[in-house]
C-alpha positions as CSV (number, residue, x, y, z in Angstrom):
1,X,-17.1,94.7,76.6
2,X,-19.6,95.4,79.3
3,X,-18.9,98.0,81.9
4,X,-19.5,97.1,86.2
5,X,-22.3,99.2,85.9
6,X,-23.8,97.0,83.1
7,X,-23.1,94.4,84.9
8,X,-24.8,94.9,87.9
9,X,-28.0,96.5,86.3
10,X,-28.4,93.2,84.3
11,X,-29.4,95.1,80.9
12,X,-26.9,96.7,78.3
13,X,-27.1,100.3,77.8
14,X,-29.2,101.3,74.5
15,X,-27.7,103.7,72.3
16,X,-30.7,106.2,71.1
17,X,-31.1,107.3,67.8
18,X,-31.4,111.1,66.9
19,X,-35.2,111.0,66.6
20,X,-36.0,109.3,69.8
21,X,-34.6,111.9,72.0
22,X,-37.2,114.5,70.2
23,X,-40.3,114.6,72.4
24,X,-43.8,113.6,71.2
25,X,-45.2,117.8,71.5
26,X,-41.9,118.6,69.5
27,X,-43.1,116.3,66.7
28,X,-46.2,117.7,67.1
29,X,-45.2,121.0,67.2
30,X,-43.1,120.9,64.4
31,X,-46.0,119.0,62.0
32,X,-47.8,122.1,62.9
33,X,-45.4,124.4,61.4
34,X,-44.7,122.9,58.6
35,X,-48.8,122.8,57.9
36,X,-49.4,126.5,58.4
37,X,-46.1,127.4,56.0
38,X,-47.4,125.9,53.5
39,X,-51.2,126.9,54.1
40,X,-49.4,130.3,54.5
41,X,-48.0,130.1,51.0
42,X,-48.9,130.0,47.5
43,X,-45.4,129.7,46.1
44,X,-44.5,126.2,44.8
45,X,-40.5,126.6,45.4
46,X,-41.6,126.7,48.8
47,X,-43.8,123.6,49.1
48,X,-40.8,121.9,46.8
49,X,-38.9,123.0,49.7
50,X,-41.0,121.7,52.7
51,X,-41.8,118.4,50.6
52,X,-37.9,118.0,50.4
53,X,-37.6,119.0,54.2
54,X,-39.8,116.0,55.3
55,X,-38.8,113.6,52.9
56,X,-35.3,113.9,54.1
57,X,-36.7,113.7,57.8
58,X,-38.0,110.3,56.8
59,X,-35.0,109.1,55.1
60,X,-32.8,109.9,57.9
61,X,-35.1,108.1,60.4
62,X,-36.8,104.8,59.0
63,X,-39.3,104.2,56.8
64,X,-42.3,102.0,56.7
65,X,-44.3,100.0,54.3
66,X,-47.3,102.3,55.6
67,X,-45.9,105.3,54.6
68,X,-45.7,104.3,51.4
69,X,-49.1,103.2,51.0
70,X,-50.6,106.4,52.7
71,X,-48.4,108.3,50.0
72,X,-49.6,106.0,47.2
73,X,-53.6,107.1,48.3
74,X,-52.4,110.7,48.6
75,X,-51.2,110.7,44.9
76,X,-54.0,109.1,43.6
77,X,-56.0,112.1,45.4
78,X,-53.6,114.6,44.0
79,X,-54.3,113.3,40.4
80,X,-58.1,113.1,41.0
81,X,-57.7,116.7,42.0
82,X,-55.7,117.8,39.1
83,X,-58.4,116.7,36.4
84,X,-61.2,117.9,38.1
85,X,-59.1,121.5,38.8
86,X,-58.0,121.7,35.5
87,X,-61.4,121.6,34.0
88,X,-63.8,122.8,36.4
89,X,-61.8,125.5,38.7
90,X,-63.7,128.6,38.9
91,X,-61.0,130.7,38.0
92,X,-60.1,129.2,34.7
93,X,-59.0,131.6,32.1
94,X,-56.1,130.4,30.2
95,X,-55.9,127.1,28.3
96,X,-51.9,125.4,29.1
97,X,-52.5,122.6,26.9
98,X,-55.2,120.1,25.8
99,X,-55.9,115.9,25.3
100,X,-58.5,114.8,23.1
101,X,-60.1,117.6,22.5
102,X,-60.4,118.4,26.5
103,X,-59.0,121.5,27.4
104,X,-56.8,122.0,30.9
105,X,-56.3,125.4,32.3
106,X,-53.3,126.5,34.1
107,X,-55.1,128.7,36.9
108,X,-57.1,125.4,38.0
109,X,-53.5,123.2,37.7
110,X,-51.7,125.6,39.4
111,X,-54.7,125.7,42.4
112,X,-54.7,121.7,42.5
113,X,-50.9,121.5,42.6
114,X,-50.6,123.9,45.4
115,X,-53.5,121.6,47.0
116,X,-51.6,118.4,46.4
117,X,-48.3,120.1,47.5
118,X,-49.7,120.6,50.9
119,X,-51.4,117.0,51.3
120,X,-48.0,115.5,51.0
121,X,-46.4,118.0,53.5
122,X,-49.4,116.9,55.7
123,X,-48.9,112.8,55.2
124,X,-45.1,112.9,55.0
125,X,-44.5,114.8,58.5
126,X,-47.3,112.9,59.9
127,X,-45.6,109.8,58.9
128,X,-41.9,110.9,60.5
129,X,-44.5,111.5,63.7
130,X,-46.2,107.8,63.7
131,X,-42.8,105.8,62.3
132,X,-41.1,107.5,65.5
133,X,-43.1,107.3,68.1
134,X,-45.2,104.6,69.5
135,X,-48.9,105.5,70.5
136,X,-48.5,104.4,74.4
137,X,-45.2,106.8,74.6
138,X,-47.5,109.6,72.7
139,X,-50.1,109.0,75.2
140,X,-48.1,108.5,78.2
141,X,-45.8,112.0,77.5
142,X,-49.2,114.1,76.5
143,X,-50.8,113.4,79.8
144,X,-48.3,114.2,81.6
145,X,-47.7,117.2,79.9
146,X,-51.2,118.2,81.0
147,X,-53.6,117.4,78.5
148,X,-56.9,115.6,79.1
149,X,-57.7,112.0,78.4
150,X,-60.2,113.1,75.6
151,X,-57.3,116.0,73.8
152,X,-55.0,113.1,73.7
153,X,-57.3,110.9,72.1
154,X,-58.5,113.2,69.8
155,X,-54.8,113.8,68.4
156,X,-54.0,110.1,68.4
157,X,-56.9,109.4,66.4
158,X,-56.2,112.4,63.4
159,X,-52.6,110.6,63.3
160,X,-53.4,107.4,62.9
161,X,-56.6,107.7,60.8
162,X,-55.2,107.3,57.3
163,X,-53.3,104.1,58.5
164,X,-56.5,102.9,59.6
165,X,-57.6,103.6,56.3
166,X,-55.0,102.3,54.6
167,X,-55.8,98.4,56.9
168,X,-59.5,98.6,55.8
169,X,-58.8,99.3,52.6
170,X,-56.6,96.3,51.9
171,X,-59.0,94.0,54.0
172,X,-62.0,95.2,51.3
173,X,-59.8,94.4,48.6
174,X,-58.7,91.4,49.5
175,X,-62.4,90.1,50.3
176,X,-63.0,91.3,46.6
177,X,-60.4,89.5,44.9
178,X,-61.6,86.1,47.1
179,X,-64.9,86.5,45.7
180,X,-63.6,87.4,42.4
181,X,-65.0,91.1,42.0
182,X,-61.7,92.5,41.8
183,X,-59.0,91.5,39.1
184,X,-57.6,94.7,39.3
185,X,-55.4,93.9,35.9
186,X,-55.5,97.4,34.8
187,X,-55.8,100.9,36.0
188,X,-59.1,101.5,35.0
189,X,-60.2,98.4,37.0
190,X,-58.2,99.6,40.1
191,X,-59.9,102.7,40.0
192,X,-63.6,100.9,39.5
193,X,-62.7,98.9,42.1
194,X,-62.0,102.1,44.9
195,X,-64.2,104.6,43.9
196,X,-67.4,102.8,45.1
197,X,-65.3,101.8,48.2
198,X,-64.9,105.5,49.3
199,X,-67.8,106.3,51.4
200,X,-67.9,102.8,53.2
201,X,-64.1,103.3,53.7
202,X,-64.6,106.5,55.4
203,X,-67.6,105.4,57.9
204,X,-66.1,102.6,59.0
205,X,-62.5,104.1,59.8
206,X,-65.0,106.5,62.1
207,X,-67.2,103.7,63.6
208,X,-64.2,101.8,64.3
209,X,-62.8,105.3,66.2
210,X,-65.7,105.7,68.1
211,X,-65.8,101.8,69.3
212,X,-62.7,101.8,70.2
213,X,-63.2,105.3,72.8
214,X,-66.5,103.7,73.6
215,X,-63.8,100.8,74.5
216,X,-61.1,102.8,76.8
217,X,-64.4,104.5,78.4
218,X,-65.7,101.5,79.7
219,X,-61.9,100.4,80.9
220,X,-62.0,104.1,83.2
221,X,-59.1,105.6,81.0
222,X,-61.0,108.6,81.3
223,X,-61.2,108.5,84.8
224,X,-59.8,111.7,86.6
225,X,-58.0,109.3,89.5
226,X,-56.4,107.4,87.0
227,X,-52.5,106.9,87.3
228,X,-50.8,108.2,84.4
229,X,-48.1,106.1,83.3
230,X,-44.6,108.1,83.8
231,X,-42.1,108.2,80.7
232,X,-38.5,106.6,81.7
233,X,-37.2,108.7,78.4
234,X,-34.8,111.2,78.8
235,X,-36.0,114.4,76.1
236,X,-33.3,116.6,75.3
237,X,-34.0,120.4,74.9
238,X,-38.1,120.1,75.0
239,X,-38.8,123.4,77.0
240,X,-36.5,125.7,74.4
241,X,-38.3,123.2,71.3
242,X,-41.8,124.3,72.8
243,X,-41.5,127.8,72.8
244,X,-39.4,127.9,69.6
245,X,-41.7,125.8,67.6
246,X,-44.7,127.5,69.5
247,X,-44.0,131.2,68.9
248,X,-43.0,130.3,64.9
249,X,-46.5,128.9,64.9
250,X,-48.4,132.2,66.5
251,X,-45.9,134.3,63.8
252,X,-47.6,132.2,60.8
253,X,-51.3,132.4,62.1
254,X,-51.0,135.9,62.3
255,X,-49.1,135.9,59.2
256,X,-52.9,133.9,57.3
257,X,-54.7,136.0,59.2
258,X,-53.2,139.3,57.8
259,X,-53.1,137.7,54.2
260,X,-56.8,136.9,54.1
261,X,-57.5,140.4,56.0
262,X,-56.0,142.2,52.9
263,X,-57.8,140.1,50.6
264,X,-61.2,140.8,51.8
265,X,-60.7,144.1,52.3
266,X,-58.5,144.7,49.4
267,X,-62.3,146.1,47.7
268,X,-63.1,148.2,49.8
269,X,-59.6,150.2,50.0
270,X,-58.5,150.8,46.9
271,X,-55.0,152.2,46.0
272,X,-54.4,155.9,45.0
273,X,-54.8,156.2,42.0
């Protein structure tokens, strides 16, 4: 039953869900985070950990056919990167086991797992970002949170890049397969049929960036007496996320900063002897 105040307003309240109250620089803040822990770390319990962390932060929001095609690229990525790290990897000393003949080491596995952990930390808490927020309310709550026109861009456009990807990708492959260039029956054919794709892939997701700021340009969105649309979103604890999330990320840079301090100069002091 509708309440009088329903009534009279002519719209029924909306119930929000747990992630919508979460503010844009929160979800920001917090993909942040997650990517300096595990650039901070080479222990694979703890990207297990952070892999589980945002899977679960996915499965309790919604998920999206995108997401699932961003995380199929990834772990094609993470594969390429496991035979090329397992043969070639600088630092290869001890053979774990071998196929054919071909010889993998565990130093460059271990390397391109690490590698491959933090990829999917990267595309997994990106995705809870994109699958929960809308690019106008992004927009809309960075500028008024002070940011520029051209900072808020610029973050947009790393977020949504691999989607972008992802559209090209499937618009290449389906212009293949209407020409008949791309069966794609097998594997070995799917991989024939992205590896040439790569490079093209990659300039055009760029061009089509650049267009489309050459776009908002020319429409004054970068124009300094440009009204900023107000958000009508109610954002619960933001200030206390901010400077929670915030000072955990200035603990983890310093953190990398005093790691790779001690490594450099790990030569130069030696211990006592």
């Amino acid at each position: 039953m509708m309440t009088d105040q329903t009534l009279i307003s002519g719209a029924p309240r909306v119930k929000l869900k747990w992630y919508q109250v979460i503010d844009p620089i929160t979800k920001l803040l917090f993909i942040l985070d997650m990517t300096l822990l595990s650039f901070a770390s080479m222990n694979l319990l703890l990207q297990a950990g952070l892999i589980l962390v945002a899977t679960l932060l996915l499965l309790f929001s919604k998920l999206s056919s995108t997401t699932f095609k961003a995380l199929g690229f990834s772990l094609f990525l993470i594969c390429t990167m496991l035979i090329i790290q397992g043969l070639f990897y600088s630092r290869n000393q001890t053979v774990l086991f071998s196929v054919l003949g071909v010889s993998f080491y565990k130093e460059g596995l271990i390397y391109a797992t690490t590698l491959g952990c933090r990829v999917l930390v990267i595309i997994l808490t990106s995705g809870f970002f994109m699958v929960t927020t809308s690019i106008s309310e992004n927009a809309a709550y960075l500028e008024l949170s002070g940011l520029s026109y051209k900072t808020v861009y610029v973050l947009m456009s790393v977020c949504y890049i691999l989607p972008e990807m992802m559209r090209n990708m499937r618009k290449i492959q389906q212009a293949q397969k209407v020409r008949g260039t791309n069966p794609q029956k097998t594997l070995i054919q799917k991989l024939k049929s992205v590896l040439p794709v790569l490079i093209p892939l990659v300039i055009k997701t760029l061009d089509q960036s650049m267009t489309r700021s050459i776009s908002l340009q020319l429409r004054g969105f970068d124009n300094l007496n440009r009204t900023v649309r107000t958000s009508q979103r109610v954002y619960r604890l933001s200030r206390t996320l901010h400077i929670g999330l915030t000072g955990l990320a200035i603990l983890l840079i310093g953190w990398s900063n005093f790691q790779l301090q001690s490594v450099y100069l790990r030569p130069y002091f030696p211990p006592n002897q």
